[in-house]
Backbone as CSV, one residue per row, in Angstrom:
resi,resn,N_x,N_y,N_z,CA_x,CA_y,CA_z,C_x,C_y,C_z
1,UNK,0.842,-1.178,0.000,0.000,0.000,0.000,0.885,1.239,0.000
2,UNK,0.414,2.382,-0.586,1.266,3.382,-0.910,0.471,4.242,0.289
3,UNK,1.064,5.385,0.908,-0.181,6.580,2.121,-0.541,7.491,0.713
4,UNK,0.075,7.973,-0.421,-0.590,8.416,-1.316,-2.269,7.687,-1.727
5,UNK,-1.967,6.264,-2.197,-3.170,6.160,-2.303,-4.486,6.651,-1.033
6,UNK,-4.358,6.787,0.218,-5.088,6.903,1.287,-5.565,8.769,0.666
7,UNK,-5.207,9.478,0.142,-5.462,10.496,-0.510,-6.314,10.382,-1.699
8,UNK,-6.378,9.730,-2.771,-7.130,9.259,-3.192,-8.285,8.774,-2.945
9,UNK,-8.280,7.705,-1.930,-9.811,7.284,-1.533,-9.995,8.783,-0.672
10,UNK,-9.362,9.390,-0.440,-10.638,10.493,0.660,-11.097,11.518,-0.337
11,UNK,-10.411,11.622,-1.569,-10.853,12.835,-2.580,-11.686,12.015,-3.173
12,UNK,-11.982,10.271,-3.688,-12.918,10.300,-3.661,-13.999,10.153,-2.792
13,UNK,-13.811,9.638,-1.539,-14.913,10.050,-0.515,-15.802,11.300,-0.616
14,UNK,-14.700,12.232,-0.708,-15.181,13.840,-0.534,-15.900,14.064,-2.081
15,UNK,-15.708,13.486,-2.357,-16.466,13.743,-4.266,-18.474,13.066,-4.138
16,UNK,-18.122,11.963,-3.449,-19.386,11.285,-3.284,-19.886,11.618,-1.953
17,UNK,-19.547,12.426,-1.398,-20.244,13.661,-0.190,-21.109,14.660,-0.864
18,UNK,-20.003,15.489,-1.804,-20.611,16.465,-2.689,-21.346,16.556,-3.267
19,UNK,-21.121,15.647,-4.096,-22.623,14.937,-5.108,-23.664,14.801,-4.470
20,UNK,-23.693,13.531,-3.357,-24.716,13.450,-2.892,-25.519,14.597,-2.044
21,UNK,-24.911,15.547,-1.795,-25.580,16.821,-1.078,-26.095,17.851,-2.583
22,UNK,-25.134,17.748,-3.619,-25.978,18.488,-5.181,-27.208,17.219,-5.054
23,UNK,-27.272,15.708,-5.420,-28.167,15.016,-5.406,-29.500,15.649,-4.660
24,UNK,-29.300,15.694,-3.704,-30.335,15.417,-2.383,-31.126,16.866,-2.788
25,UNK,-30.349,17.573,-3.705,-31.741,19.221,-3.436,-32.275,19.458,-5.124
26,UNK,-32.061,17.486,-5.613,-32.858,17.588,-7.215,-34.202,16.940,-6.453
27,UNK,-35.104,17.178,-7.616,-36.234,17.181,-7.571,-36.147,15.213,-7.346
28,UNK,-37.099,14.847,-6.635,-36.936,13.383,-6.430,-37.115,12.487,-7.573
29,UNK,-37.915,12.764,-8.596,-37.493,11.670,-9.920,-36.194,12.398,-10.305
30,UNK,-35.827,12.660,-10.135,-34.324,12.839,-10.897,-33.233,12.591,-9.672
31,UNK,-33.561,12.005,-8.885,-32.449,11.959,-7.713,-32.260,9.989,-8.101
32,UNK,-32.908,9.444,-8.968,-32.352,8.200,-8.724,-31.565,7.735,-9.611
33,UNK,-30.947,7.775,-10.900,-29.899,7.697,-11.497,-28.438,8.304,-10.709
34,UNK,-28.453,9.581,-10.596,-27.570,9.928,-9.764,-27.130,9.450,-8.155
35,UNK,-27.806,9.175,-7.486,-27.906,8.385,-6.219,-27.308,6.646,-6.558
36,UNK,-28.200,6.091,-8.091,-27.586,4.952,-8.141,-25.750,4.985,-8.505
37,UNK,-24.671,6.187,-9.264,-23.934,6.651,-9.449,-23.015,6.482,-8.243
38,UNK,-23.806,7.422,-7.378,-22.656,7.922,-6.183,-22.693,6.565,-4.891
39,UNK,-23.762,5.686,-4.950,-23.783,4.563,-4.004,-22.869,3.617,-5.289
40,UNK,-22.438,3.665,-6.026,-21.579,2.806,-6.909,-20.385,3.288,-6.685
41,UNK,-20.167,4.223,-6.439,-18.740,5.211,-6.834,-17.966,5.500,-5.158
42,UNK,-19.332,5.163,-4.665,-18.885,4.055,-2.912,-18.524,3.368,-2.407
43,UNK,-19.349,2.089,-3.418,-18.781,0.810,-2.628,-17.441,0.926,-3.735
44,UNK,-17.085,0.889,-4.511,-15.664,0.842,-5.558,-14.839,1.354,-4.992
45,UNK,-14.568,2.601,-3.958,-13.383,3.231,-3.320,-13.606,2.511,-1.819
46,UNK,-14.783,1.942,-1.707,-15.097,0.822,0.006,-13.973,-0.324,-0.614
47,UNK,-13.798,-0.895,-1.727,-13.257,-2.280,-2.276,-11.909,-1.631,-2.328
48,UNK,-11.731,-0.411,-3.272,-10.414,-0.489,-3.306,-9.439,-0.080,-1.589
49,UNK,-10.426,0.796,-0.527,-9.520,0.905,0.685,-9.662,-1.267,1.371
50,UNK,-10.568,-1.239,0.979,-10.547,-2.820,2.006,-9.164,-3.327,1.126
51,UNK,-8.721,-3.672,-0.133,-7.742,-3.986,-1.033,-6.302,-3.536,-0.582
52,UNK,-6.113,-2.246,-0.322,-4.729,-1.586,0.128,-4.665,-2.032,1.746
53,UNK,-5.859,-1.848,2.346,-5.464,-2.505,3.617,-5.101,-3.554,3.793
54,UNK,-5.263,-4.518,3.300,-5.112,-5.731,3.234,-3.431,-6.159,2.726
55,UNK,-3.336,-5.396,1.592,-2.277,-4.972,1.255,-0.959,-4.052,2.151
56,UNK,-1.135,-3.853,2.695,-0.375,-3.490,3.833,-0.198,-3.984,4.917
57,UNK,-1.406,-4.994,5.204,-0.679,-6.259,6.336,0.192,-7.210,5.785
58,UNK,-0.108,-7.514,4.310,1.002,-8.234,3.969,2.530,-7.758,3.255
59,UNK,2.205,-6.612,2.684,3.523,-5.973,1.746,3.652,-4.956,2.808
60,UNK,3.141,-4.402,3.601,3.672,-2.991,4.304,2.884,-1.891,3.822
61,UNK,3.670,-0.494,3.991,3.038,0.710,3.695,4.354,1.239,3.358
62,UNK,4.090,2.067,1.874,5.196,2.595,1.184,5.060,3.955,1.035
63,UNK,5.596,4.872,0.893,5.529,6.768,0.367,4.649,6.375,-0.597
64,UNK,5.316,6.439,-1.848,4.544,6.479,-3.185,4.753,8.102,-3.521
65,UNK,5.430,8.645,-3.534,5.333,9.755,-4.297,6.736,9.974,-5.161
66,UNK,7.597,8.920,-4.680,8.615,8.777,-6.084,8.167,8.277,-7.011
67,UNK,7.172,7.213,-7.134,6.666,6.366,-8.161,5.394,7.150,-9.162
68,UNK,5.614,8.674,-8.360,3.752,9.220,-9.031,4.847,10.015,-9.761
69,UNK,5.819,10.734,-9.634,6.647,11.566,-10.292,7.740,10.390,-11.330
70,UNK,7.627,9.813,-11.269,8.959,9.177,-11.931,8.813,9.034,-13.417
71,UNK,7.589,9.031,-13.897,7.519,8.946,-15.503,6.956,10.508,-16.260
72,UNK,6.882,11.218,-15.218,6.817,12.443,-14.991,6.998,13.397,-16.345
73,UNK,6.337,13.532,-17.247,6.675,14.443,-18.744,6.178,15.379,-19.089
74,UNK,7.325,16.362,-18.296,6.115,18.232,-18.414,6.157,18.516,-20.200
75,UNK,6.736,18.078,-21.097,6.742,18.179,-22.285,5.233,17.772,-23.020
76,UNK,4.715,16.967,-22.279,3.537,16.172,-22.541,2.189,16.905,-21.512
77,UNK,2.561,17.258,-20.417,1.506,17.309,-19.302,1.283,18.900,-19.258
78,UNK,2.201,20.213,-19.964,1.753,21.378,-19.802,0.903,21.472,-20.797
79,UNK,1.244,21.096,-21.954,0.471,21.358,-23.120,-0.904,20.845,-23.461
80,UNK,-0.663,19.316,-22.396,-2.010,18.993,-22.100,-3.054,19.950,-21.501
81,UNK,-2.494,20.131,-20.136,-3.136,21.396,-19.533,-3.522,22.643,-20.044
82,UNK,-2.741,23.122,-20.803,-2.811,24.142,-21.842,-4.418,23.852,-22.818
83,UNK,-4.429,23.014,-22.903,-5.745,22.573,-23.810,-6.708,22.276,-23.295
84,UNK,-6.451,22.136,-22.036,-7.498,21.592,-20.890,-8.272,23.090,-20.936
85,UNK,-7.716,24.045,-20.381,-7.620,25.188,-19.989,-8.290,26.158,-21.050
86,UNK,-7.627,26.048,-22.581,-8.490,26.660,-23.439,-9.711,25.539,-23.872
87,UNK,-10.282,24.305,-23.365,-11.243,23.916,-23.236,-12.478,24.601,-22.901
88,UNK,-11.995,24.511,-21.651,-12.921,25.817,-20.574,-13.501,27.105,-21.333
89,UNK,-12.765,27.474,-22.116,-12.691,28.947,-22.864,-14.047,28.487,-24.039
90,UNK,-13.248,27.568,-24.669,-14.049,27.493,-25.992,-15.719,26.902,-25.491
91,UNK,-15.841,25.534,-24.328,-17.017,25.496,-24.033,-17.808,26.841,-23.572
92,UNK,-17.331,27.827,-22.777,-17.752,28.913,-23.032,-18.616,29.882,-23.958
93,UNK,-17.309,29.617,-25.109,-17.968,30.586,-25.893,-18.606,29.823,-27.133
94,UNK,-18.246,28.699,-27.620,-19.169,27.844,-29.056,-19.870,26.610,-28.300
95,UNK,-19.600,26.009,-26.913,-20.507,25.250,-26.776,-19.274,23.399,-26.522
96,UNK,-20.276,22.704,-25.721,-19.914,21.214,-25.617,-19.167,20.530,-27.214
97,UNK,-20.404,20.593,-27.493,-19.500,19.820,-28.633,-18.721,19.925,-29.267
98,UNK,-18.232,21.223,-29.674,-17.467,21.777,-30.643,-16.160,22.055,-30.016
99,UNK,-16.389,22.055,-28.840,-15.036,22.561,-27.925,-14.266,20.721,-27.489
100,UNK,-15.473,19.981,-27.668,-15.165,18.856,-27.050,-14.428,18.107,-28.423
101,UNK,-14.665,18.004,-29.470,-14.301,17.488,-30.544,-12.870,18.225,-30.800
102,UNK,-12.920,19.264,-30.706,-11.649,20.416,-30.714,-10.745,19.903,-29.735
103,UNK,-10.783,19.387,-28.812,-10.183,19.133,-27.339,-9.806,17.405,-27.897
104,UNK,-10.589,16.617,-28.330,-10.157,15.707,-28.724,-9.351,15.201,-29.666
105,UNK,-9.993,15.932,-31.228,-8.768,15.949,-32.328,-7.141,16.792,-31.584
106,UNK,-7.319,17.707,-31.045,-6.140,18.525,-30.521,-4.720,17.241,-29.420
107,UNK,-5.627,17.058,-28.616,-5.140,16.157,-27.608,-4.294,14.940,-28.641
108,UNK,-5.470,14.327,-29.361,-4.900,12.914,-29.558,-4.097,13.379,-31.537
109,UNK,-4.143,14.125,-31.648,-2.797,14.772,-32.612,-1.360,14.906,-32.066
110,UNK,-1.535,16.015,-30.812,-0.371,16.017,-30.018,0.353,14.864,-29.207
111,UNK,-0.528,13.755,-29.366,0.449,12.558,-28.862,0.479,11.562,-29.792
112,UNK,-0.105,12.080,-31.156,0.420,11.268,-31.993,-0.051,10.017,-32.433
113,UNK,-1.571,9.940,-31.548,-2.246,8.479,-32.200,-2.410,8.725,-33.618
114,UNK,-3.021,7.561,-34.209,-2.863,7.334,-35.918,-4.120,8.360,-36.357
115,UNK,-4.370,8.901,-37.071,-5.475,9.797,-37.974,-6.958,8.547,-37.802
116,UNK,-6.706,7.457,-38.633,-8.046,6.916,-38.436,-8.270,6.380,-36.882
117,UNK,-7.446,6.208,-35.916,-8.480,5.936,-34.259,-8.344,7.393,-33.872
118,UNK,-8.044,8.471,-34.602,-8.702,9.921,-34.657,-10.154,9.933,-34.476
119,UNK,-10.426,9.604,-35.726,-11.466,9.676,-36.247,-12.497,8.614,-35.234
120,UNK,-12.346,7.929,-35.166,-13.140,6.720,-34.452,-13.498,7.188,-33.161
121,UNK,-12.513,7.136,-32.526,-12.581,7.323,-30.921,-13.354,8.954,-30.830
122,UNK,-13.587,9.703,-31.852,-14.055,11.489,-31.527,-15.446,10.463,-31.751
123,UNK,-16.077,10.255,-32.937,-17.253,9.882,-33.270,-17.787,8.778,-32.457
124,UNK,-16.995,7.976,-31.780,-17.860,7.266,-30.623,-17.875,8.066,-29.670
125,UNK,-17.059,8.648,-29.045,-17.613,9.563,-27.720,-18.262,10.836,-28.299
126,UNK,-18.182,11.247,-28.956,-19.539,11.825,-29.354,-20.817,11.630,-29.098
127,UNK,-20.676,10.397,-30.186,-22.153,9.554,-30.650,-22.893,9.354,-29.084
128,UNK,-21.420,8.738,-28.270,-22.143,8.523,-26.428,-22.327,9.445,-25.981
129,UNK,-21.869,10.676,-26.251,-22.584,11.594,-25.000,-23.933,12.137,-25.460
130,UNK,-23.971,12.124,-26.906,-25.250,12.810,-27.251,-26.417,11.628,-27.128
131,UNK,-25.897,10.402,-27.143,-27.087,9.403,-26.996,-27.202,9.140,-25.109
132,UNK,-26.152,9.371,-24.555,-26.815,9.671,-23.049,-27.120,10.322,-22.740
133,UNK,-26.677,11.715,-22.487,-27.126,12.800,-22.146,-27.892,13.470,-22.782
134,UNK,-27.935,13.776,-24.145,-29.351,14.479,-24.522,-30.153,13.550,-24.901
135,UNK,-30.241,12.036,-25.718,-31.288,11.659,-25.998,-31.858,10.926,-24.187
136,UNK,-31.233,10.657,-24.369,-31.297,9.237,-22.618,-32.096,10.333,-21.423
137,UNK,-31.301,10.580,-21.261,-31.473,11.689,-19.589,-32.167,13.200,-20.196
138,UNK,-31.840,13.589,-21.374,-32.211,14.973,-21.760,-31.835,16.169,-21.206
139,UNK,-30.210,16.101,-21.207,-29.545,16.795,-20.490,-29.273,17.864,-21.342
140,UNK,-29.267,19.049,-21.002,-28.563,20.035,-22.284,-27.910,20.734,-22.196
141,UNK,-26.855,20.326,-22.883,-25.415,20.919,-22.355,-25.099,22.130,-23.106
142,UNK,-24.336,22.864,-22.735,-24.042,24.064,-22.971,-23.750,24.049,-24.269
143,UNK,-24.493,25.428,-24.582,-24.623,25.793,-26.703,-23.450,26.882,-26.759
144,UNK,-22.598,27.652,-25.892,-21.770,28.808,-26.395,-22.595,29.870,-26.246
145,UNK,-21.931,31.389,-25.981,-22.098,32.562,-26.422,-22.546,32.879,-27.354
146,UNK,-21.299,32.495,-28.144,-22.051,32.606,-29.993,-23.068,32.040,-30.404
147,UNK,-23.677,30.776,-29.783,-25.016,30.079,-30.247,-26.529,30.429,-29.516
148,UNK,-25.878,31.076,-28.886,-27.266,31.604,-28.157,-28.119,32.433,-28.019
């Protein structure tokens, strides 16, 4: 067991606190998809602390923060961020999809996957968010400045 990971399970603890307190002040048909979410996203960080504990009666307890830095590639991880960042911007101002497809061709150019699982991997997560969230749930995600 690493004490880093013990940071992990509490950020996600603290994530499925949050939620469930946004949960709890939706209208009650809409509180049960999300409720089924965050009681999932529970027991999975309940399995993975029972797992490291367990793991530490038999292997010990290690730092872990040489092993989180060690493959470490700011060449790769600013520019990521960088795009993360004008993400934010562009959902802003043109909207989910367009910023999201932009964010995806951008990303997976800069590391160089092949042109056609370009193409593939944008048009399936696409295809999924618009068939969960707007057709499924009827969620509607942000149109932009300019589209509105």
């Amino acid at each position: 067991m690493k004490k880093t990971d013990l940071g992990v399970v509490g950020f996600m603890y603290a994530v499925c606190i949050m939620f469930l307190a946004m949960t709890l002040n939706l209208k009650k048909e809409a509180q049960t998809y999300p409720l089924f979410i965050i009681v999932l996203l529970f027991l999975l960080t309940t399995a993975y602390l029972i797992q490291m504990l367990i793991s530490a009666k038999k292997k010990g307890v290690t730092s872990g923060i040489k092993e989180i830095f060690a493959d470490f590639l700011p060449k790769q991880f600013f520019p990521i961020l960088a795009m993360i960042i004008g993400y934010l911007v562009a959902m802003y101002l043109v909207g989910f999809y367009i910023s999201t497809v932009l964010l995806m061709i951008g990303c997976l150019v800069f590391l160089k996957v092949p042109k056609w699982q370009i193409v593939i991997t944008t048009l399936v997560i696409i295809g999924l968010v618009y068939g969960a969230f707007t057709m499924f749930l009827g969620v509607k995600l942000p149109v932009g400045l300019l589209f509105k």
